[in-house]
BAFI-142668 format. One record per atom (N, C-alpha, C): x, y, z. Coordinates in steps of 0.05 Angstrom, whole numbers, plus 32768, in hexadecimal, padded with zeros to 4 digits. Layout:
REM residues N
XYZ
...
END
This chain:
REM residues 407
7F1B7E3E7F8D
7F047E4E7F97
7EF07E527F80
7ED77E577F90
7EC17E5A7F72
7EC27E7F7F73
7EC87E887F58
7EC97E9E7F4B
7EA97EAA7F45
7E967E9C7F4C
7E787EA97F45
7E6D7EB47F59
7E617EC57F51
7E547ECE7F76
7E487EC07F80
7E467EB47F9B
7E2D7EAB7FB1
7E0E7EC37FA5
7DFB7EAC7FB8
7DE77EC57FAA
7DEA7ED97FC1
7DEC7ED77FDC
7DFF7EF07FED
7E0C7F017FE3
7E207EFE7FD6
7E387F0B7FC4
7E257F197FA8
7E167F127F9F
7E067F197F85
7DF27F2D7F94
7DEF7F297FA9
7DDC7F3B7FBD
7DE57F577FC8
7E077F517FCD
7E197F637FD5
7E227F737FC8
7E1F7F647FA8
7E337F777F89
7E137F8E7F89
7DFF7F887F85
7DEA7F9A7F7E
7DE27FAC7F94
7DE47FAA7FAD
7DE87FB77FC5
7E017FD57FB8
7E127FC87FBE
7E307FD47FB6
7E287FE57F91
7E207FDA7F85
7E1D7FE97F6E
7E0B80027F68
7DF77FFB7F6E
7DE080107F7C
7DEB802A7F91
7DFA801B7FA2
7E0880317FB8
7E1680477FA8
7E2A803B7F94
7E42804B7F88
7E3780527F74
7E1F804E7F5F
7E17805F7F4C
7DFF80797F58
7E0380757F74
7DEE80907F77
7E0980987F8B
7E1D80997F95
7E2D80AA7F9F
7E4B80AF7F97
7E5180977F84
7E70809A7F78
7E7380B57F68
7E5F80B77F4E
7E6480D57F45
7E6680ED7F4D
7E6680EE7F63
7E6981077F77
7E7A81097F81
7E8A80FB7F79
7EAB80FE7F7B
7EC480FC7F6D
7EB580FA7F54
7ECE80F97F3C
7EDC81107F36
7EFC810B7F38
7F0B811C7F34
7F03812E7F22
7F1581467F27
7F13815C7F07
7F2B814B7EF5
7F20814B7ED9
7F2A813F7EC8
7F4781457EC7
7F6481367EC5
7F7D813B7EBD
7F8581417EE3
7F6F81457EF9
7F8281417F0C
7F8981267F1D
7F9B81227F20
7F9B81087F39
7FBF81087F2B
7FC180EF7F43
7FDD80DE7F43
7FDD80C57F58
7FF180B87F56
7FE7809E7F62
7FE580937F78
7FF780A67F89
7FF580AB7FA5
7FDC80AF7FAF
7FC880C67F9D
7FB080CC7FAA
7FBA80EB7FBB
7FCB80EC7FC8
7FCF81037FDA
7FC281287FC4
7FC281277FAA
7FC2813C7F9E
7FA481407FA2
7F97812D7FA7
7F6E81337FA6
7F6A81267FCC
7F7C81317FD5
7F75812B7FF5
7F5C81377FFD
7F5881507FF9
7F4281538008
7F2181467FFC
7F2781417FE1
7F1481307FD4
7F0E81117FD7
7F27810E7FD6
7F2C80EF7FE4
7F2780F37FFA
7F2480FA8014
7F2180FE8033
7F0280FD8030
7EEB8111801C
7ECB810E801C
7EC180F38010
7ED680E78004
7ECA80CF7FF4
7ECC80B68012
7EDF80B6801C
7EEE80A78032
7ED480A68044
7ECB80BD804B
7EB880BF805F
7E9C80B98055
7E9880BB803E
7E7E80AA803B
7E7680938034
7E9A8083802E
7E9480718038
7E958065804B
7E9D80698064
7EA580688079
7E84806D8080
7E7E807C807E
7E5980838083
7E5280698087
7E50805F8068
7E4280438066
7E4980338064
7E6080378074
7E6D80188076
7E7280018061
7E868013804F
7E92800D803F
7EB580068042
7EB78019804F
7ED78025804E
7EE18008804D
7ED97FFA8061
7EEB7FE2806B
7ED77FCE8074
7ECD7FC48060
7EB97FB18062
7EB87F92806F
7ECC7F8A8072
7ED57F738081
7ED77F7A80A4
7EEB7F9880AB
7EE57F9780C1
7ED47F9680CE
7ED07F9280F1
7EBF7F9080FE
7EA77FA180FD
7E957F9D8107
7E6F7FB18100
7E8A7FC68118
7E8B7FBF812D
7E9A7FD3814B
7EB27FEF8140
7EBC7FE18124
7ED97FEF811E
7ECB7FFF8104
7EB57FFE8100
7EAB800580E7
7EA1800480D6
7EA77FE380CF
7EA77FD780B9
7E8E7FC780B3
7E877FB280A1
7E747FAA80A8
7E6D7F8780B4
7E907F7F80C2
7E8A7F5F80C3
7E847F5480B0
7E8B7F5B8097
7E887F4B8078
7EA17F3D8070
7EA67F30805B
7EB37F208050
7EC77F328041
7EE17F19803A
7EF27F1E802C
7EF07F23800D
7EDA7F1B800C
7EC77F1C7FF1
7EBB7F327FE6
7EAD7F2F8009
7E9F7F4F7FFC
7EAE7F697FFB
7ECA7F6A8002
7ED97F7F7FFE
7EDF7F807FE2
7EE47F677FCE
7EF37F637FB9
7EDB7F727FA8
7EBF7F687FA8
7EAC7F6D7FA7
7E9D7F8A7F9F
7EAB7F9B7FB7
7EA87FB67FAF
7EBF7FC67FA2
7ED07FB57FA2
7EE97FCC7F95
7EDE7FC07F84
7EDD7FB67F71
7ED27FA47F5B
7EBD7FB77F51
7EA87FC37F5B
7E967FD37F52
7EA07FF37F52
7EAE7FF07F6A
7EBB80117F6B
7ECD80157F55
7ED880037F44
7EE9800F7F30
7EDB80177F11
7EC480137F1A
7EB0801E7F01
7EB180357EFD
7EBC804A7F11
7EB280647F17
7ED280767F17
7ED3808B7F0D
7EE3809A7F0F
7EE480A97F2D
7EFB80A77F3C
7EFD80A87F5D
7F1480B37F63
7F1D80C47F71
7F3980CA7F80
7F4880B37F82
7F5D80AC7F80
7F6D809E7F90
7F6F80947FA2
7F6E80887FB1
7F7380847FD1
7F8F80827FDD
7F8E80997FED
7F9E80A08000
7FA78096801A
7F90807C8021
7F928071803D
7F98805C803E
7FA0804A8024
7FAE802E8026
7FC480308038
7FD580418047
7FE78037805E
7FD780428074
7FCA804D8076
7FBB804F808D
7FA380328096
7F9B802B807F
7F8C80168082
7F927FFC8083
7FA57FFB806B
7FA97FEA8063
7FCE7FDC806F
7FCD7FE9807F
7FF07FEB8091
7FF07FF280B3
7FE7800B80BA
7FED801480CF
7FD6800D80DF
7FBE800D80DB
7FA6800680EB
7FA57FEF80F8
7FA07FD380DE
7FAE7FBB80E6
7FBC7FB380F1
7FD77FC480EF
7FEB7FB7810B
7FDD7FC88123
7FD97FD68123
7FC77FDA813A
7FB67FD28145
7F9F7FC4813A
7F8F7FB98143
7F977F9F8145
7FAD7F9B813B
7FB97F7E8146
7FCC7F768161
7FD87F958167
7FF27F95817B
7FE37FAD8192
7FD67FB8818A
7FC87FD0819E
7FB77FCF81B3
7FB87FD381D0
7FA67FCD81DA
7F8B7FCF81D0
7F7C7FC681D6
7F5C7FCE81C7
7F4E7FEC81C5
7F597FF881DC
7F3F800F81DF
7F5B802481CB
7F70801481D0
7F84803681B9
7F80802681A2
7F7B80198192
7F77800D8175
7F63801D816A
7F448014818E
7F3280278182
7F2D803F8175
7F468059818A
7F4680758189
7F438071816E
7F518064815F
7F5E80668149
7F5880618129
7F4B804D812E
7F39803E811E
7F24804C8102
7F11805E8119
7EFC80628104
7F06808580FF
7F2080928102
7F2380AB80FC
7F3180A380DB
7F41808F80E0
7F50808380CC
7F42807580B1
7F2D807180BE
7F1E805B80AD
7F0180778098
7F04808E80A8
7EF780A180A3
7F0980B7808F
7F1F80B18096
7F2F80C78079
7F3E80DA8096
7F2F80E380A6
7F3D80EC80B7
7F5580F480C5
7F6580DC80C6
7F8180DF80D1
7F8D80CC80C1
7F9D80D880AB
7FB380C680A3
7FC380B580B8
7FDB809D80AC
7FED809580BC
7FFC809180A5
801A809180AF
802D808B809F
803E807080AA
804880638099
8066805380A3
8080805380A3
808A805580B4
80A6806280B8
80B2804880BA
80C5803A80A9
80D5802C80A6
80F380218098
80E880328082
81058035806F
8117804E8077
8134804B8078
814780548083
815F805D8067
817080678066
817D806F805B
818F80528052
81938040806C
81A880338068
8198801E8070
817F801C806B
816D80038077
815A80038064
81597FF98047
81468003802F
813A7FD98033
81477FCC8029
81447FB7801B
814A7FA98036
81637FA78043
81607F9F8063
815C7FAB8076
81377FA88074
81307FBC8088
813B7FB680AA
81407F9F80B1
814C7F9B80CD
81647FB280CD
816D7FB980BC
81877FCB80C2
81897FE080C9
81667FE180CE
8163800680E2
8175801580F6
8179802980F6
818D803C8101
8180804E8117
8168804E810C
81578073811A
8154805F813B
81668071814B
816C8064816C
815380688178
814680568191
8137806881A2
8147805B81BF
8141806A81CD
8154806F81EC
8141807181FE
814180598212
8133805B8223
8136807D8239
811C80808242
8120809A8259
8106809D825A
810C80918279
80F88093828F
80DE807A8283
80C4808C827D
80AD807A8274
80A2807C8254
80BE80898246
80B98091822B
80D38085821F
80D280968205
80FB808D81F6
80FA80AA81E7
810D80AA81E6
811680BB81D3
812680B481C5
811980BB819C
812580B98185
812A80C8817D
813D80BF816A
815480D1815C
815F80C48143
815B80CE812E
816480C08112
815080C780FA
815180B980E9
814480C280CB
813F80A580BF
811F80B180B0
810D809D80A4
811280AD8086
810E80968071
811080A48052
810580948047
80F0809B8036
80D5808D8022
80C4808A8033
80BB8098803D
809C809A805D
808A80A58038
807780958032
805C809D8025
804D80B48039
804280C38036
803080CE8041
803580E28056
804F80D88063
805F80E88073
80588110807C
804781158061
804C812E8060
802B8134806A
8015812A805C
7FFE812E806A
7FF18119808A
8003810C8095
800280F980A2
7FFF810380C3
7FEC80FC80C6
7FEB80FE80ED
7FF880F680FB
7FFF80CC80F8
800480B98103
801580B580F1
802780A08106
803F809080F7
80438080810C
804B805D80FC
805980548110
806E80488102
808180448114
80A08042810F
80AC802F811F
80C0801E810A
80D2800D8119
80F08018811C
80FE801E8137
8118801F813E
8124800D8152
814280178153
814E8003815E
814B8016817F
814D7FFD818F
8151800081AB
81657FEE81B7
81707FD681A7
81857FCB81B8
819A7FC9819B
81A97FD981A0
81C77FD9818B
81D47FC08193
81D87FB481A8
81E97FA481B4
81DA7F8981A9
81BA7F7F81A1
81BD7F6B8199
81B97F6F817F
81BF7F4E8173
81B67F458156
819E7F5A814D
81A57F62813B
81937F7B812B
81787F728121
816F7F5F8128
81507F558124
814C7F578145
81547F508154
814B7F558172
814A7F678175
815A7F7F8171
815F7F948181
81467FA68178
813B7FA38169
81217FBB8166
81087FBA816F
80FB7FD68175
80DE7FD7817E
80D47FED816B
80B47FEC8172
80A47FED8165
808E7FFF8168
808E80178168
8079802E8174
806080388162
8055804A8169
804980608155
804680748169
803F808C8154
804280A98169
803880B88151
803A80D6815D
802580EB8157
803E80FC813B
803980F78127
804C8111810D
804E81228116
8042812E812B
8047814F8130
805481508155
8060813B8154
806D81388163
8082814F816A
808E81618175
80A6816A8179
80C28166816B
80CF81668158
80EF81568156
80DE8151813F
80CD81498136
80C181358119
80C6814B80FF
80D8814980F1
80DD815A80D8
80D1814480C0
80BA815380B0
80BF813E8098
80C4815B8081
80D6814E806F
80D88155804F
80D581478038
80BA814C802E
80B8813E8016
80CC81377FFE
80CD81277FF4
80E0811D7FE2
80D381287FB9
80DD81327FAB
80CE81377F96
80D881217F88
80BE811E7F70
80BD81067F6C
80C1810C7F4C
80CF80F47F36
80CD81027F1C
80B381017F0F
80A180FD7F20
808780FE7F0B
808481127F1E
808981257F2E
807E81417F2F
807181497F4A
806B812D7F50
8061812B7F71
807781227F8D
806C81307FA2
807981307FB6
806881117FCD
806D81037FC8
805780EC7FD9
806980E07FEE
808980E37FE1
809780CE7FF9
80A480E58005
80B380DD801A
80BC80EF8030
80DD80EA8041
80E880F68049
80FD80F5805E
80EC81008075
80F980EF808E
80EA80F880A0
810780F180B9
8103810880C5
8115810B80DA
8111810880F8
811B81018112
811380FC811F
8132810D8133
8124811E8142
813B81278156
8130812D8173
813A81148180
8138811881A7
8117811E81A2
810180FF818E
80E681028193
80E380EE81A2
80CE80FF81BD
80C880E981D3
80AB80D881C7
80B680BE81CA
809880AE81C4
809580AA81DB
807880A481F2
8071808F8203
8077807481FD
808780668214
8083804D8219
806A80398211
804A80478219
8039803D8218
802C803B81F1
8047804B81E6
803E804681C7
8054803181BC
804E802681D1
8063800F81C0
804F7FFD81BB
80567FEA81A2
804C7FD18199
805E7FBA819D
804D7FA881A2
80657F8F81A9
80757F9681C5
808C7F8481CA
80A67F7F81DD
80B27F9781D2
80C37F9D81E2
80E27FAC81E5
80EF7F9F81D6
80F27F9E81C5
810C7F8981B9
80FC7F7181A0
80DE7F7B819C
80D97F638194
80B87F728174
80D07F8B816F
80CA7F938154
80C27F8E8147
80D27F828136
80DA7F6E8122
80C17F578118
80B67F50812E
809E7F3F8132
80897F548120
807E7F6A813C
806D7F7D8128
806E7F8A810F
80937F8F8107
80957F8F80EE
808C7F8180D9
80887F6E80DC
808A7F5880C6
806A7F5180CB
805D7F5C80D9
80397F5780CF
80327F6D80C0
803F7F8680C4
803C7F9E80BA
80417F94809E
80537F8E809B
805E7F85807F
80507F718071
80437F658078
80377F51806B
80167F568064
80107F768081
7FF77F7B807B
7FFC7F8B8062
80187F9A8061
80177FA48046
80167F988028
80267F828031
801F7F7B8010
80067F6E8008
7FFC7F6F8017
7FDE7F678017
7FD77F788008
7FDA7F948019
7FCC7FA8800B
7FCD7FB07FF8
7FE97FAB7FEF
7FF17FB67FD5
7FE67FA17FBD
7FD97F7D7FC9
7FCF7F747FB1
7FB77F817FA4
7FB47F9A7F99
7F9E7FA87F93
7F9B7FA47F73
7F8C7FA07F60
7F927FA27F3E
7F947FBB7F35
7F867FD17F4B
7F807FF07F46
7F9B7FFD7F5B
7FAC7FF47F63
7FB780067F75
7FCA80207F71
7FCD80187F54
7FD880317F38
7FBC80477F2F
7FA0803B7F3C
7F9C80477F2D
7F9680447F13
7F9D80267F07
7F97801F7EF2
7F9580057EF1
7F8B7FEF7ED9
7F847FD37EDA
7F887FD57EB3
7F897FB47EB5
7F8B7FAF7E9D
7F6C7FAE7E8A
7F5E7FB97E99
7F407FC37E89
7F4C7FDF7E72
7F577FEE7E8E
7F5D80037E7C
7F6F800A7E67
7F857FF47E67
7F967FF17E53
7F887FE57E3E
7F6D7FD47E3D
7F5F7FCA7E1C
7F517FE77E20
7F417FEC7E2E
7F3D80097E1B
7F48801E7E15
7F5F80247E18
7F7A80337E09
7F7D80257DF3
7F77800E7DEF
7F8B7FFB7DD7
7F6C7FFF7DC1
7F5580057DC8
7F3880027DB9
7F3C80217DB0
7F42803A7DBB
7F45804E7DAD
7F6180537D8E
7F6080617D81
7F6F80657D6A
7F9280617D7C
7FA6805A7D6F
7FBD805F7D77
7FC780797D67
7FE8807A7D6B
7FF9808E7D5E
7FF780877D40
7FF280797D3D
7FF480737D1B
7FDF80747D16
7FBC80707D22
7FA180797D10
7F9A80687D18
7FA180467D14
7F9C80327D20
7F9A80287D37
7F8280197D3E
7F78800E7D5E
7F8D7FF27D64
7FA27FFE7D79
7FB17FDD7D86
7FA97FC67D82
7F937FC77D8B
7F817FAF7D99
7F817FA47D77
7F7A7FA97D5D
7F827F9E7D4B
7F937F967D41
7FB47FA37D51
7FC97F987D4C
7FD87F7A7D5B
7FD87F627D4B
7FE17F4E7D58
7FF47F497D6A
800A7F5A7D72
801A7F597D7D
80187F6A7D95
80087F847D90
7FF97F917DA0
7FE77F7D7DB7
7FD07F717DA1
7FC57F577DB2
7FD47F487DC1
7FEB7F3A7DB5
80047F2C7DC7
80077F387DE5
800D7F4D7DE1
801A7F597E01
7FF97F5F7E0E
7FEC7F657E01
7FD27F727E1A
7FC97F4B7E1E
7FD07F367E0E
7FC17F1F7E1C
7FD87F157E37
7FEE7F237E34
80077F1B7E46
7FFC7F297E64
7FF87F437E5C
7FFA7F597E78
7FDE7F4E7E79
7FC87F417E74
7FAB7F347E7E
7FB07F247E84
7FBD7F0C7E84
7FC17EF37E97
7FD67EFA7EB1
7FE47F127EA5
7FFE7F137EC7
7FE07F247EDF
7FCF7F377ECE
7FBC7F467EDC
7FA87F317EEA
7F997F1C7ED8
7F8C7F0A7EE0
7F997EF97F01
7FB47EF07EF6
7FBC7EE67F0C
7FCE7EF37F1F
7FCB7F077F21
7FCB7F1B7F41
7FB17F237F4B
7FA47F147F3A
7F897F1D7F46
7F7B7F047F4B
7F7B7EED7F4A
7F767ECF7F4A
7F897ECE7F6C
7F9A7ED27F68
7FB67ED17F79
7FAA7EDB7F96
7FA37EF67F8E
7F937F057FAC
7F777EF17FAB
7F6C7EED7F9D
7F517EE37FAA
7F567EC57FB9
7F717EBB7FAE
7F777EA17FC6
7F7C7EB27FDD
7F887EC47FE2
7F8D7ED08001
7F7B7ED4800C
7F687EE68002
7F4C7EEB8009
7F3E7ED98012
7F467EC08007
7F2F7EA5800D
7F3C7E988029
7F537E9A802B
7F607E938047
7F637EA8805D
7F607ECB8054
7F4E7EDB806B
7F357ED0806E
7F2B7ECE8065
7F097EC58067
7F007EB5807B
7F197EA6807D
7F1B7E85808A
7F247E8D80A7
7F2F7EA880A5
7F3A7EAF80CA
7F577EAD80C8
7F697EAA80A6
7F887EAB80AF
7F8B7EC680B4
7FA97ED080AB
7FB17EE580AF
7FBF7EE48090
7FC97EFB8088
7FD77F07806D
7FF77EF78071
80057EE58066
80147ED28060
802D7EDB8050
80407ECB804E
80537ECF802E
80527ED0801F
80327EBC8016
802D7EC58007
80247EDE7FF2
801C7EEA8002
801F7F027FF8
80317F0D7FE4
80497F087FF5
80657F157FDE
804D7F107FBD
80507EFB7FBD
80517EEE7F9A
803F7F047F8C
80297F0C7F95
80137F1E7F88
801D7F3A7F86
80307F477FA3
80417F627F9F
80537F5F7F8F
80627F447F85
80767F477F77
806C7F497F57
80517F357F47
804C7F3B7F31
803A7F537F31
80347F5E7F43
80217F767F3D
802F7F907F39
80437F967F41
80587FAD7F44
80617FA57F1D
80707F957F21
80767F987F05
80637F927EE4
80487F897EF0
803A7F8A7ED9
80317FA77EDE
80287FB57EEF
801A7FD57EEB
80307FDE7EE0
804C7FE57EDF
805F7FE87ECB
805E7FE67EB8
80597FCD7EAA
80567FC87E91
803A7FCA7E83
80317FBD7E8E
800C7FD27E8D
80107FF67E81
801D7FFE7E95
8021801F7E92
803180237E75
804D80167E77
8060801A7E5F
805480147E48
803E7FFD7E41
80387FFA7E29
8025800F7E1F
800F80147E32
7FFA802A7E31
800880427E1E
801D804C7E2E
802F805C7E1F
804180607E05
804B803F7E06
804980427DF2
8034803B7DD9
801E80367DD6
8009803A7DD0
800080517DC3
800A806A7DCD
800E80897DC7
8023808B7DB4
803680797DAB
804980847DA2
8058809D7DAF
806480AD7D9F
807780C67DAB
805B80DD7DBD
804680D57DBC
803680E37DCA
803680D97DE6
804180BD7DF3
803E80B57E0B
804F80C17E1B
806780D47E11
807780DA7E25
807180FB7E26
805381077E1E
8044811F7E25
803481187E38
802D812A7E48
802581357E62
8013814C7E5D
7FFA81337E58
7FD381467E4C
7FCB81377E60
7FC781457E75
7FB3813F7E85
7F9981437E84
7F9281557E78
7F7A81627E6E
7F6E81567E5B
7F7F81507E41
7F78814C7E29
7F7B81297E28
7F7E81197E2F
7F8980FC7E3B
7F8780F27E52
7F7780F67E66
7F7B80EE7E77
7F7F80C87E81
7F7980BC7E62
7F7E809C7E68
7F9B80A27E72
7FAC80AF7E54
7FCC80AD7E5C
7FD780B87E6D
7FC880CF7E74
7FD380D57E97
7FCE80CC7EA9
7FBB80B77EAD
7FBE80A47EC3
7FD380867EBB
7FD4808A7EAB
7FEF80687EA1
800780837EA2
8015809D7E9A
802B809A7EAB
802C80A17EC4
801A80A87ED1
801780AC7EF1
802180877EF6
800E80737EEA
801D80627EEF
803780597EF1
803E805B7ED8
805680547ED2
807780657EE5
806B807C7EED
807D80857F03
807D80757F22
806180757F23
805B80647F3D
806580497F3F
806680387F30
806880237F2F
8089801A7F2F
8096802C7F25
80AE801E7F2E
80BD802B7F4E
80AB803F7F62
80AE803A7F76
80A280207F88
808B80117F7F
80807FFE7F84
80887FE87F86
809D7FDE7F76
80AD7FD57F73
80C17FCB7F8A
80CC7FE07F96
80DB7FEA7FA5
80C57FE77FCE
80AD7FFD7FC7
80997FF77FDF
80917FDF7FE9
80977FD78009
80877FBC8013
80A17FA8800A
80B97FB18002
80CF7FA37FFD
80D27F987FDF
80EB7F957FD8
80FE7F967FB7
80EC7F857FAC
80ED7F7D7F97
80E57F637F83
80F97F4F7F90
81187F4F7F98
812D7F4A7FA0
81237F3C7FBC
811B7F497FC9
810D7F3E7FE3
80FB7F2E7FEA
80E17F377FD3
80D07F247FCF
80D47F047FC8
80E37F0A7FBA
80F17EF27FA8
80FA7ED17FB8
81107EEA7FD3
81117EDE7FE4
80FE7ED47FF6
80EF7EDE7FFD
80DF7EE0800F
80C87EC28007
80C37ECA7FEA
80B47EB37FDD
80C47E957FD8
80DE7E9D7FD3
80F47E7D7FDA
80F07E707FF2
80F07E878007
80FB7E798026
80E07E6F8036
80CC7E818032
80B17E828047
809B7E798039
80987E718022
80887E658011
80907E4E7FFE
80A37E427FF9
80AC7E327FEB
80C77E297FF1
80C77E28800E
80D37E248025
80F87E1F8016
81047E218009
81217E258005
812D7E2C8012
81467E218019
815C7E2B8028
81617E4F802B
81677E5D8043
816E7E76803D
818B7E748039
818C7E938033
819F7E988025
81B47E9F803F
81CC7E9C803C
81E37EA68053
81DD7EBE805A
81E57EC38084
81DB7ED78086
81F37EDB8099
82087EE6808A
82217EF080A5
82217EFF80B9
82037F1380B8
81FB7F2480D5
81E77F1080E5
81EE7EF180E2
81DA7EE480F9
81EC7EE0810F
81DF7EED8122
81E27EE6813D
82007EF68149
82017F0B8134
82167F1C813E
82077F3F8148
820E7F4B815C
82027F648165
82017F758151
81EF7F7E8153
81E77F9A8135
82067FB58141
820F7FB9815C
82217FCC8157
823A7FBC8149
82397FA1814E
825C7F9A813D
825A7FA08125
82457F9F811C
82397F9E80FA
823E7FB480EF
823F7FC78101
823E7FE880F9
82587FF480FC
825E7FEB8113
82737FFC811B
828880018104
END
């Protein structure tokens, strides 16, 4: 692909630049607050959300109908690209946007996608994803949380653990099982429903960097409607796995920490713990030219995907490859930053530092990230089998019923 702008695109960056230097500063955090979740500056993040959403920003590819502006995969890259000039909240709505909407507007009748669409796309109504299970982390088919048919609804019963958002969240949608009796990829369906549902217990999970972002979430005798189902009865698994793929989409972000390898050379351009500037030190140079080519190419990486949205595909396996190097370079990104500080990187100056308190906000975040949208372990696989087509690996629960498995 050509990497220069069209003169469209050169038309679109100065549009977009102009926009965000007369309205981005009117939203910069107070200095030393944030975290990487975003949830700690919600209601700041929620005013920023909505003006872009105003101007049709938020979600620039979608439809002019859904919000957006019928623009390119480009011009989204385009404006985050300018938006990271600016000191900004966090964003809080990448699973709402960038997860739960999508499968919606992919699996939803039209006019309920609609309800839904521009409240979400406005900051308005979170959504969460309910998928990881106690005993279903890494094989997510191994879901437990039951639903039971009755009458023109079901009723669930069971527990979700690592729900993001879970705690300020409206919406959720969730995959459970409904047929125990078959093979445990058949047997599941696929809903969404209201958090403040009846029976819906969530408890935040504390986190060691201090924040509460992930969740347990409980589920006792909650009636969903029938008519919130996505997909077949039995045919989950399907909608699972777009969900999942719209996620790691989402997650190919260079900023999704919150941080980029811009900001690690200018940590390395200020004085270190010793008096001396990194960026002078050769070996120092060594690793920041390492974490700039793994950064370069998760970001080369997404703009091939981008170039095949553009074209009318859909988000692929490929994907994995860009969630798998991006999780663990913002890690290392973060860890060097730190250490960079010497014995000062493992203080907590928010106030007085705020570069280093956003690299270890990273550096906590990132090795749940790791873990989010599925293992490095998974990916791995995922990138053997569905992209570079290799044999899979043995699978002794094929084609045996999910209750023999359990029992």
């Amino acid at each position: 692909m050509d990497f220069e702008d069209t003169a469209e695109e050169a038309r679109f960056r100065r549009e977009a630049r102009e926009w965000l230097q007369t309205h981005a500063p009117r939203y910069a955090p107070p200095a030393g607050e944030s975290d990487a979740e975003g949830f700690a500056l919600l209601p700041l993040a929620r005013r920023w959300q909505t003006a872009k959403a105003e101007a049709r920003y938020a979600r620039i590819s979608w439809p002019e109908a859904h919000g957006g502006r019928g623009g390119t995969a480009m011009d989204e890259v385009i404006f985050e690209e300018e938006q990271r000039r600016f000191a900004l909240p966090p964003d809080p709505f990448g699973i709402s946007l960038g997860m739960c909407i999508p499968t919606m507007m992919q699996w939803a009748e039209p006019q309920v996608a609609e309800r839904f669409v521009r409240p979400a796309l406005r900051g308005e109504e979170i959504w969460c994803q309910l998928f990881s299970e106690p005993s279903a982390g890494s094989d997510l088919a191994n879901v437990r949380t039951r639903a039971v048919r009755d009458g023109d609804g079901w009723i669930v019963s069971g527990q979700k653990v690592w729900t993001t958002g879970a705690h300020v969240s409206d919406w959720g949608t969730i995959l459970v099982r409904t047929d125990p009796a078959a093979e445990k990829y058949a047997g599941l369906s696929y809903f969404w429903f209201n958090m403040k549902s009846p029976g819906v217990e969530v408890r935040p999970i504390r986190q060691a960097s201090g924040h509460a972002a992930f969740n347990e979430v409980f589920f006792t005798e909650v009636r969903i409607p029938d008519a919130q189902r996505l997909g077949a009865v039995g045919g989950g698994w399907k909608v699972a796995i777009s969900t999942l793929m719209n996620e790691r989409m989402a997650v190919n972000e260079a900023d999704i920490a919150n941080i980029t390898i811009d900001d690690v050379v200018r940590m390395a351009r200020r004085p270190g713990w010793t008096g001396g500037r990194p960026i002078d030190d050769p070996a120092a140079c060594a690793q920041i030219a390492t974490l700039y080519a793994c950064s370069m190419g998760v970001r080369y990486t997404r703009y091939r995907m981008l170039t095949q949205l553009s074209r009318g595909g859909l988000p692929g396996p490929e994907a994995a490859i860009g969630k798998l190097a991006l999780a663990r370079n913002i890690q290392d990104m973060a860890a060097f930053a730190m250490e960079m500080r010497g014995p000062a990187g493992i203080i907590d100056d928010r106030g007085g530092d705020p570069d280093l308190a956003a690299m270890q906000e990273a550096w906590f975040y990132s090795a749940g990230l790791r873990i989010a949208g599925g293992t490095d372990e998974i990916l791995r696989n995922t990138i053997a089998e569905r992209v570079l087509g290799l044999p899979q690996e043995a699978r002794v629960d094929r084609g045996v019923p999910f209750n023999q498995l359990t029992s």
